[in-house]
N, C-alpha and C positions, 0 to 999 in steps of 0.2 A: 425528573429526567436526568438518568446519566449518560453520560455524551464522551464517550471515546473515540478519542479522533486518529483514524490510522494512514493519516498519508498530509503530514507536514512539518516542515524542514524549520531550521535556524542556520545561521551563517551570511553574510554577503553572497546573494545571488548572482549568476552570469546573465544574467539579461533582468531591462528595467521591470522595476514592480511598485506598487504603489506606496507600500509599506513591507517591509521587513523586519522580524528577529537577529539581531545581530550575534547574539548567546541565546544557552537554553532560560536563560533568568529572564530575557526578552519573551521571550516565547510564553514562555510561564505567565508574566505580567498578560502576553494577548489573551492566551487562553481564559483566567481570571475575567479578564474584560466580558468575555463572551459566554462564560459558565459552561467550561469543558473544563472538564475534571481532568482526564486523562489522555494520553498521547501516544504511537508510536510516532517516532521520529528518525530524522536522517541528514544529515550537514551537507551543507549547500556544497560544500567540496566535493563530495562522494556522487554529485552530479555533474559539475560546472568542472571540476578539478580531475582531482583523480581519488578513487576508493583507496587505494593503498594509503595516503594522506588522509580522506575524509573518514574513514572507519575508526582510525583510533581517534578521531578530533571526537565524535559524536558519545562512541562511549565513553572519553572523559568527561563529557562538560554533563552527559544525563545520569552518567554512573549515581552521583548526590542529590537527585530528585526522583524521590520515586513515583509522580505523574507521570514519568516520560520512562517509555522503555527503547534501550536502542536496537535498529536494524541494520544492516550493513549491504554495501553493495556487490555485486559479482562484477568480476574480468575473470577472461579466457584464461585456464589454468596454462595453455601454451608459451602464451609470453612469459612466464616466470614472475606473474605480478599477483599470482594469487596460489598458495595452497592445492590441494590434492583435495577431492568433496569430503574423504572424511576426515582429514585434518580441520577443511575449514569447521567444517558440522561438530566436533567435537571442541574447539577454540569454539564457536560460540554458546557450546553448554557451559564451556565454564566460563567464559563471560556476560553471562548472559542477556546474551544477543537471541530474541526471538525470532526474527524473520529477515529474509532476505529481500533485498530490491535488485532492479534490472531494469537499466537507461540505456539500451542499446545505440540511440540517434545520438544522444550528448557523447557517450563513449566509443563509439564508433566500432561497433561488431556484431556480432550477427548470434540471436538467442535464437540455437536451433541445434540438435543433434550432432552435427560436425563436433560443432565447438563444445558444446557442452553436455554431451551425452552421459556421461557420466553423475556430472552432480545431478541433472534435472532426474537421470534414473533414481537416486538417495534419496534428494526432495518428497518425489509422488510416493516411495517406500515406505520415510520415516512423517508425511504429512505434513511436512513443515514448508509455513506461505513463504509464496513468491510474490511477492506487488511490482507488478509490470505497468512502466509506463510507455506501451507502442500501441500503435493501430490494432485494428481490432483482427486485419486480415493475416500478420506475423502472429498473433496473439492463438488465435486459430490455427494453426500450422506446429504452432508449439505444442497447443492442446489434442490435435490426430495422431503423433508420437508420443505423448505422454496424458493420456485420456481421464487417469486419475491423479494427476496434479492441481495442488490445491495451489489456485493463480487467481490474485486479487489483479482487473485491470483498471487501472488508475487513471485521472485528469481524461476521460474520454468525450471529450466535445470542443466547444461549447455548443454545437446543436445536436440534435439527437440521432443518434448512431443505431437506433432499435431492429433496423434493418440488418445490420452487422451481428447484433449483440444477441437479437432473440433466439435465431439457428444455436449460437454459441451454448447458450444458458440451455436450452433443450437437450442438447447432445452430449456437455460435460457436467455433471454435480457438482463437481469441486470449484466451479468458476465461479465467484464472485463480481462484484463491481462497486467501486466506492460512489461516493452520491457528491462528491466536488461539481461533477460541470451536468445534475440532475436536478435543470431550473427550469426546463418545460412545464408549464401548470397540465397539471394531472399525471405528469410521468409516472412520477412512486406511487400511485395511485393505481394506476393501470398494471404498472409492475405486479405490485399484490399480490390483486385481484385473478391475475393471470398463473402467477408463479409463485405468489406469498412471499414473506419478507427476507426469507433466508438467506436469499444470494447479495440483498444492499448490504453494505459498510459503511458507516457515516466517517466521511473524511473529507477536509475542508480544502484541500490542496495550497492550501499556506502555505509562500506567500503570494504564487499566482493566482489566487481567491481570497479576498476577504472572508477570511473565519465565520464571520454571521451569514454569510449567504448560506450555504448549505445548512447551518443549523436552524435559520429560520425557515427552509424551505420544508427540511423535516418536521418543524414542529409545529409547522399552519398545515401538513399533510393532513387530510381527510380517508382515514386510518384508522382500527383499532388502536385503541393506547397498548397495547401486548406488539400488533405488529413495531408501533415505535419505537418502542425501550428495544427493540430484540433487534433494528437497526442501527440504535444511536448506541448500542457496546454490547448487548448479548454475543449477538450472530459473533464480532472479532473474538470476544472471552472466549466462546465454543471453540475456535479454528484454532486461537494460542492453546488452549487445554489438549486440544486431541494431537497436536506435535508430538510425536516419540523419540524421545533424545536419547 
């Protein structure tokens, strides 16, 4: 089993957690613990702080491992704290930065047309992920304006949202969802069987989840071994390859 894990941090968090990565060498040591190979990842700054700070923190400290690939976060190009879409979209071809993130609660703005009509148009153009951590009702709203954006949404529970989420998966392809807070027995099960493996992302949501939860959830799942592997890192490989930079 390879186990690519696409939605967990390193750095001092802004709110308590049980266990933390303080560097990506921490982070490395967790993963080894838990037998994940691989990572995208993102600094506790670029959530808890600010992106303009946490983006260059994350791709220095992953630039030198190459388990870990870095992502970076959006702010509203208005305030003057972020680039033009295709400035930023071309800064991260050459640094290679694969995907973007968006904390709209922690950062305080609003992911929606006003504000960023622009990059989100580039995005769903050149296919390159978004990992969104909001409710699933903003998440949706995003997705009726941009229908073929390719939007991983992240840390969604801890109980089950399937109410929220199924209309979602039915009406957009390109939505995803990571398997962090997908600890209801039979959920990915039921996923499957309904809608097959393609839209999970195995991501542990490190450090507000213990790492082994979600990989032992997927890997006691009652599942083809084809659907597994093709949540624990295919289905992410597919979404990073089909990016056009």
């Amino acid at each position: 089993m390879h186990f690519f894990d696409c939605n967990c941090s390193f750095g001092v968090p802004g709110i308590p957690v049980f266990r933390y990565a303080r560097s990506a060498q921490e982070l490395l040591e967790e993963m080894a613990y838990c037998g994940i190979e691989r990572a995208l990842v993102y600094h506790a700054s670029m959530r808890f702080g600010s992106p303009t700070i946490g983006n260059p923190q994350v791709l220095a400290e992953a630039r030198d491992h190459p388990a870990l690939q870095a992502t970076w976060a959006i702010l509203p190009p208005q305030t003057g704290e972020s680039p033009g879409p295709e400035e930023l979209v071309a800064t991260m071809k050459t640094q290679g930065v694969v995907a973007l993130r968006a904390f709209p609660n922690e950062q305080h703005y609003a992911l929606d047309r006003l504000t960023f009509g622009p990059l989100l148009e580039l995005l769903q153009e050149r296919r390159i992920p978004l990992f969104v951590k909001q409710d699933l009702l903003h998440i949706g709203q995003v997705l009726r304006d941009y229908p073929r954006l390719v939007l991983v949404a992240v840390n969604q529970g801890p109980h089950s949202l399937e109410r929220y989420l199924r209309p979602l998966v039915e009406a957009y392809a390109n939505l995803y969802v990571d398997t962090s807070y997908y600890m209801v027995d039979g959920l990915i099960e039921e996923f499957c069987e309904r809608h097959g493996p393609r839209r999970l992302l195995f991501g542990t949501a490190f450090p507000d989840n213990c790492s082994g939860a979600a990989l032992l959830r997927l890997a006691q799942a009652d599942i083809p071994e084809a659907d597994r592997q093709a949540i624990a890192g295919r289905n992410l490989e597919r979404i990073l390859q089909e990016a056009q930079w």
